[in-house]
C-alpha positions, 0 to 999 in steps of 0.5 A: 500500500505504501508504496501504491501511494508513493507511485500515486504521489510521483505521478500526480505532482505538478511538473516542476519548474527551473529553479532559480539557482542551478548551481548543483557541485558536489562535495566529497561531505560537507563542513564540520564545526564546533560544537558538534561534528558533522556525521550528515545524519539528522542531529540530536534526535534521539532516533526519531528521524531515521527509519524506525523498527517496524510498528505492530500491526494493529497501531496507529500507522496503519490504515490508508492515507486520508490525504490527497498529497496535492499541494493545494494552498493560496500564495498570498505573500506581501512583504516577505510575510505569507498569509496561512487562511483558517481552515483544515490541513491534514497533519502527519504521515501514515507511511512515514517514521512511526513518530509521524502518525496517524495523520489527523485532520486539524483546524488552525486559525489564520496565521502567518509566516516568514517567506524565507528563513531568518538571514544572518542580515536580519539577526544581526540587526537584532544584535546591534539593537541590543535585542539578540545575543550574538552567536558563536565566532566561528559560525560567522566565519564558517558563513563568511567562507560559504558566502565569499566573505558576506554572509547576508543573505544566508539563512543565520545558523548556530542559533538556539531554541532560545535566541530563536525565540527571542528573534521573533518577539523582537520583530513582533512574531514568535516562532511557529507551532509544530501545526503551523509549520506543517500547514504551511509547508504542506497546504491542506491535503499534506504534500510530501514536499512543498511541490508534491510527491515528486523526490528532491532533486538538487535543483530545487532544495540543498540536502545530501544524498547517500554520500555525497551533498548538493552544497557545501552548507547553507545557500542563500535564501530563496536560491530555488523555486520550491515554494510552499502551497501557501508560499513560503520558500525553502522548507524542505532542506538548507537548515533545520528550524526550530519551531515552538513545541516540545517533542513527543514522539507518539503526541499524534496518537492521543494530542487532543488539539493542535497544541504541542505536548506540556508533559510526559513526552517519549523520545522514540515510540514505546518509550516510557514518558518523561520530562519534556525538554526537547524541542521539534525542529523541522524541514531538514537541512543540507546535510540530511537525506532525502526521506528525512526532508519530508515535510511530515518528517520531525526531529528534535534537539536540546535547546541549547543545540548550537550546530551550522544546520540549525536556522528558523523562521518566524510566524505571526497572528493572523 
């Protein structure tokens, strides 16, 4: 059945455009920095975004897909700002990582959310107004040698949850829900890509095959034409984004809402639940694999994660 539905998504994806940027070298692997070494994988997740044991046969992934996987959606952007209208969106996967079902149909009030992701010109801005606390030197360095020397345009990485957060409240948002960042990458009948079901290619998003990467790090923002349903550019690959809520691995089989967990969170499926301290990023990045930059796909890190794949992007009130 799974894969029926991944053919069936294949074949009725919109024919995808040129993209902007078509500049797809390839390196041997791509750049480690401090804090933490590069391994290409999905970072700090304890698990939860790399293919999981099988689930039983009576759980929650199974059943068919109540979504089409078209990505429908209305782009109404205006100032970097792309308005998100009221309404319902499927949110989750039944043939994804076991953390991703069952796919529940959701209802969220209007909101919207940064066409792009945060620059490293915008953060910076924060900094020099006071408002932000700077990151790590050799993070500006390493963006500095992406960029020939001027980092601008990149989306800013090595940011914590926090620093994050505090970003947003200065230019008056806050950083997206779990649902919201799902709506609007996905649009209401849960695309598996901002496109549709057609798999990634390196001329429309930055993130890493088997062994070998379609960038060396970061790109600058809206390199490609990989548009969301609603608008937004870039959520699948180039930097993983925070989003507000903390992970649960298995809050999508009893979540009452679309508000994210507040206790008893489990780090992988089957887990015995504990505190909950990690927090959901989303989209992937450019050193993570394919499967791993579905839009559906979640993984999640300490808040003080400092790592050169970790950006955001910010949401508003509609």
């Amino acid at each position: 059945m799974r894969i029926a539905l991944f053919a069936l998504l294949f074949a009725c994806s919109p024919e995808q455009t040129k993209p902007a940027h078509v500049d797809t070298t390839t390196v041997e692997a791509a750049p480690s920095s401090d804090p933490a070494e590069d391994t290409g994988d999905p970072i700090d997740t304890g698990g939860n975004t790399e293919p999981q044991d099988p689930i039983e046969e009576d759980d929650a992934c199974d059943g068919e897909e109540p979504a089409t996987g078209f990505p429908e959606g209305i782009v109404d952007c205006e100032s970097e700002i792309c308005r998100v209208p009221e309404g319902d969106f499927y949110m989750g996967f039944q043939a994804g990582h076991p953390d991703e079902c069952p796919t529940r149909l959701l209802s969220l009030p209007e909101f919207r959310i940064d066409e792009t992701e945060v620059t490293w010109a915008a953060f910076e801005a924060c900094v020099s107004a006071g408002a932000c606390t700077a990151v790590p030197d050799y993070c500006r360095s390493w963006a500095s040698d992406l960029s020939d020397g001027d980092p601008s345009n990149l989306p800013v990485t090595c940011v914590t949850w926090q620093q994050a957060r505090t970003f947003c409240q200065y230019k008056g948002g806050r950083l997206p829900s779990e649902a919201e960042w799902e709506k609007a990458a996905r649009g209401t009948q849960g695309a598996w890509w901002p496109w549709g079901g057609a798999v990634p290619t390196c001329q429309f998003s930055n993130f890493r095959f088997v062994s070998w990467y379609c960038e060396e790090g970061v790109v600058p923002v809206g390199s490609y034409r990989n548009a969301s349903p609603y608008g937004p550019l870039d959520m699948t690959g180039n930097a993983w984004e925070w989003v507000e809520d903390y992970y649960d691995a298995e809050w999508y089989r009893e979540a009452p809402g679309t508000d994210g967990p507040t206790v008893n969170c489990r780090s992988v499926v089957g887990a015995e639940p504990s505190d909950c301290v990690d927090r959901v990023m989303r989209g992937g990045a450019f050193n993570v694999t394919e499967f791993n930059t579905r839009n559906s796909a979640r993984t999640a890190a300490s808040p003080e994660r400092v790592d050169n794949n970790i950006g955001f992007r910010c949401a508003y009130d509609g």
